[in-house]
C-alpha positions in Angstrom: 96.7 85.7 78.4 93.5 88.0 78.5 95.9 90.7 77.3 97.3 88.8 74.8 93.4 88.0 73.2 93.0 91.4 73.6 95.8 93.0 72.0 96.4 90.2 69.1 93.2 88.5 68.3 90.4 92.1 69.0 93.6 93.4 67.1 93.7 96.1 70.1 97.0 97.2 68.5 96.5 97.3 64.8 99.4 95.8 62.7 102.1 99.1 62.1 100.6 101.2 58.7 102.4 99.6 55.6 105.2 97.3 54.9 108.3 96.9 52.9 109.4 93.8 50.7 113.2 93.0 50.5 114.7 90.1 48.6 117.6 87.9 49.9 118.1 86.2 47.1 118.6 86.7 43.4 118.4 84.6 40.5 122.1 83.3 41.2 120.5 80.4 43.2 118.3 80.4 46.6 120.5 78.0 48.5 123.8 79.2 47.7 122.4 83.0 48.4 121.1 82.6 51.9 124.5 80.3 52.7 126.0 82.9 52.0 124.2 85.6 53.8 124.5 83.4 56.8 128.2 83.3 56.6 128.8 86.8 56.1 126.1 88.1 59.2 127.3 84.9 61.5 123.1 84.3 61.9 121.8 88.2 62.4 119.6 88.0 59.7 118.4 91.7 60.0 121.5 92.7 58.6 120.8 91.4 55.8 118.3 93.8 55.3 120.8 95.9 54.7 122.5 98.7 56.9 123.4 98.2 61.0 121.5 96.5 63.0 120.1 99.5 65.2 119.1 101.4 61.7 117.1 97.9 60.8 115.5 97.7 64.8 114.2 101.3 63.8 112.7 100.6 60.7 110.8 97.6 61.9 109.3 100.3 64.8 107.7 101.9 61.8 106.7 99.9 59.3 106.6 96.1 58.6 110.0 94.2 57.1 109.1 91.3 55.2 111.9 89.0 53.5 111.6 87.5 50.1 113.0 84.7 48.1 113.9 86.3 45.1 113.6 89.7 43.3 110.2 90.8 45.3 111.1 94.2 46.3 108.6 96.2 46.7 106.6 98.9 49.4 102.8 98.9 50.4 100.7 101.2 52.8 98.0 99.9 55.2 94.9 102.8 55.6 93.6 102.6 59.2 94.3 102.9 62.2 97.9 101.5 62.8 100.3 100.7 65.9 103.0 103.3 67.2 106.1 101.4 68.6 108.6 103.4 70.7 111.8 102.3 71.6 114.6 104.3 73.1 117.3 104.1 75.8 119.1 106.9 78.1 122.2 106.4 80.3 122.0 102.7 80.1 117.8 102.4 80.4 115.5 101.6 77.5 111.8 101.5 77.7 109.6 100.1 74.9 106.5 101.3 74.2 103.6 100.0 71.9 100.5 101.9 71.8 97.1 101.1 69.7 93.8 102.3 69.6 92.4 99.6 72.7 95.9 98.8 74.3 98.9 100.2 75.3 102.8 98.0 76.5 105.5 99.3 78.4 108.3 97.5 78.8 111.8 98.9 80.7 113.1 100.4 83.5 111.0 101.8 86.4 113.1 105.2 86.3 111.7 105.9 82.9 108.1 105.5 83.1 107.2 108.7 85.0 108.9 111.1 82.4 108.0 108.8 79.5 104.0 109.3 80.0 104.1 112.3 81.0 103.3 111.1 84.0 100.4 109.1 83.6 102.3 105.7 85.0 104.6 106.2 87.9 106.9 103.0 88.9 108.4 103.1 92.0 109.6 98.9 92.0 110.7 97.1 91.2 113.7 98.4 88.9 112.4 96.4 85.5 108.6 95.9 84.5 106.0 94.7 82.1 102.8 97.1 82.1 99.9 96.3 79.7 96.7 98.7 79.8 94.0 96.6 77.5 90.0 97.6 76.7 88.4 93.9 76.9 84.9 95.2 75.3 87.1 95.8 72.1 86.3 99.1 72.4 88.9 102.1 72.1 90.6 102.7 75.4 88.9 106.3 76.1 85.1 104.7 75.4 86.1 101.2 77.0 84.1 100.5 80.0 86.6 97.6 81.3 89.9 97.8 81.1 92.5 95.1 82.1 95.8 96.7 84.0 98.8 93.8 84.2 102.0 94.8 86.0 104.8 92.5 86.6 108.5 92.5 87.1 110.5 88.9 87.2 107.8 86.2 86.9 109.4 82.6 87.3 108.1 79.3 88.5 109.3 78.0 91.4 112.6 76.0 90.9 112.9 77.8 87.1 117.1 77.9 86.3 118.8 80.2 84.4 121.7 79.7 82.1 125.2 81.8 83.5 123.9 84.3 80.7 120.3 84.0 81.4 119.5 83.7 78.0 117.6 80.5 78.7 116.4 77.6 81.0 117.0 74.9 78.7 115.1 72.0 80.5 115.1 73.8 84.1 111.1 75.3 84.2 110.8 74.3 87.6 106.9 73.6 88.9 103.9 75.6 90.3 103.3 77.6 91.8 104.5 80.8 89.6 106.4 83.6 91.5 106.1 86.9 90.6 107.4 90.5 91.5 104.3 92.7 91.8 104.8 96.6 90.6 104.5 99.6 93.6 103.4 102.5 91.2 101.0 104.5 90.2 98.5 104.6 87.7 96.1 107.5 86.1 93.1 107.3 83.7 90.7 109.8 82.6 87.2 109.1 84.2 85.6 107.5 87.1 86.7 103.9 87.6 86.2 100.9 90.5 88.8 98.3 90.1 89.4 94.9 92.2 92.5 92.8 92.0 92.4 89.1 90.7 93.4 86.3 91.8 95.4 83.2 90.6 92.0 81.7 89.3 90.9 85.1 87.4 88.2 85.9 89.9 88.1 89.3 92.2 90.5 88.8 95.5 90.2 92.5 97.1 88.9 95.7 96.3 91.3 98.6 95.1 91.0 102.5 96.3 90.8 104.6 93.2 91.0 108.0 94.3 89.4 110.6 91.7 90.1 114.7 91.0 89.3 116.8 88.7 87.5 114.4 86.0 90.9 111.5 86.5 90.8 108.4 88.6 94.8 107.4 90.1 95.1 103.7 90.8 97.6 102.7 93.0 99.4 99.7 92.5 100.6 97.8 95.3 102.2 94.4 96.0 99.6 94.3 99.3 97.4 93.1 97.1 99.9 90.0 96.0 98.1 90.6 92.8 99.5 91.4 88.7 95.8 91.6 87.2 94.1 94.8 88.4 90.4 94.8 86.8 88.9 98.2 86.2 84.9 98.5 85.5 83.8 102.2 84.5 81.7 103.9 87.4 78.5 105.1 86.3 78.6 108.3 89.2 80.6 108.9 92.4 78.4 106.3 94.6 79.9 103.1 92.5 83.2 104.4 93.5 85.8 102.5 95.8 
């Protein structure tokens, strides 16, 4: 949820740098249009936008697709500084990756982070995870001096049921307390950092070794530290380090 603030309401990942404006619907009639738009795409809406589906998913990773009710077409940049969305798969494995000025989301399989980031994120478990890396002084990422690290594979509540397709639970949430997958990896950040894992309740549970060389600090992420919050305060010199 922290994250979340971060990255939506400090607008830690700025909205993507302009938008385009595409009407589904004509003057023939509103109702009748979209009736039939729904008929011919069986519900996928983004064909509508014209094209296939994948050519539509990578438009939306660079710029905004907004539909309109009528004849609104139309294109409009956004000047700043603006969100880069990645999204690509190999032999089977996709990673997503969305990157802003104060935050940066991955999302995909272990196996592609290393080569991905150039190896600045290292995954070694387990085989599908969430990583968030978010400045909570609303700050940019290389001036922040706290940074918020989540890491998490499957995260379910205890009792949660899938559907055969696992496309939903329906009614099936199942009750506290929330089971999670905790990441062994690696992580590596310019700077001196100290970093302590959280607990459940938000509030420091163990200290984390950050090892440093050559100007970088490497945090090591670890499911010892039953943990998917790792908190990371800037070091002032090489005494505050741990």
């Amino acid at each position: 949820m922290r994250a979340g603030a971060a990255i939506f309401r400090d607008v830690d990942i700025a909205p993507l740098g302009g938008f385009i404006i595409r009407s589904w619907t004509g003057p023939a009639g509103i109702l009748p249009t979209l009736a039939k738009l729904h008929l011919k795409y069986d519900g996928d809406m983004l064909r509508a936008f014209g094209g296939q589906p994948e050519t539509t998913i990578r438009e939306m990773l660079k710029i905004q697709l907004v539909p309109a009710i009528g004849n609104r077409d139309g294109h409009r940049d956004v000047f700043g500084p603006a969100a880069k969305l990645e999204w690509s798969v190999e032999d089977g494995k996709g990673l997503f990756c969305a990157s802003g000025r104060g935050a940066q989301v991955y999302v995909g399989h272990a196996g592609r982070f290393k080569a991905d980031t150039q190896g600045k994120i290292v995954v070694i478990g387990p085989s599908f995870v969430a990583l968030t890396v978010t400045a909570l002084d609303e700050k940019w990422l290389d001036k922040s001096q706290k940074i918020l690290v989540t890491a998490c594979g499957r995260c379910e509540n205890t009792g949660m049921k899938f559907s055969e397709d696992r496309r939903t639970v329906g009614t099936n949430w199942g009750s506290p307390p929330v089971q999670i997958e905790a990441v062994e990896g690696s992580l590596r950040l310019d700077g001196r950092w100290i970093c302590r894992a959280l607990g459940p309740d938000g509030l420091p549970k163990h200290d984390v070794v950050v090892s440093t060389e050559a100007g970088q600090s490497l945090l090591k992420l670890s499911p010892e530290y039953g943990t998917m919050w790792y908190l990371l305060t800037r070091a002032a010199n090489t005494d505050e380090q741990r």
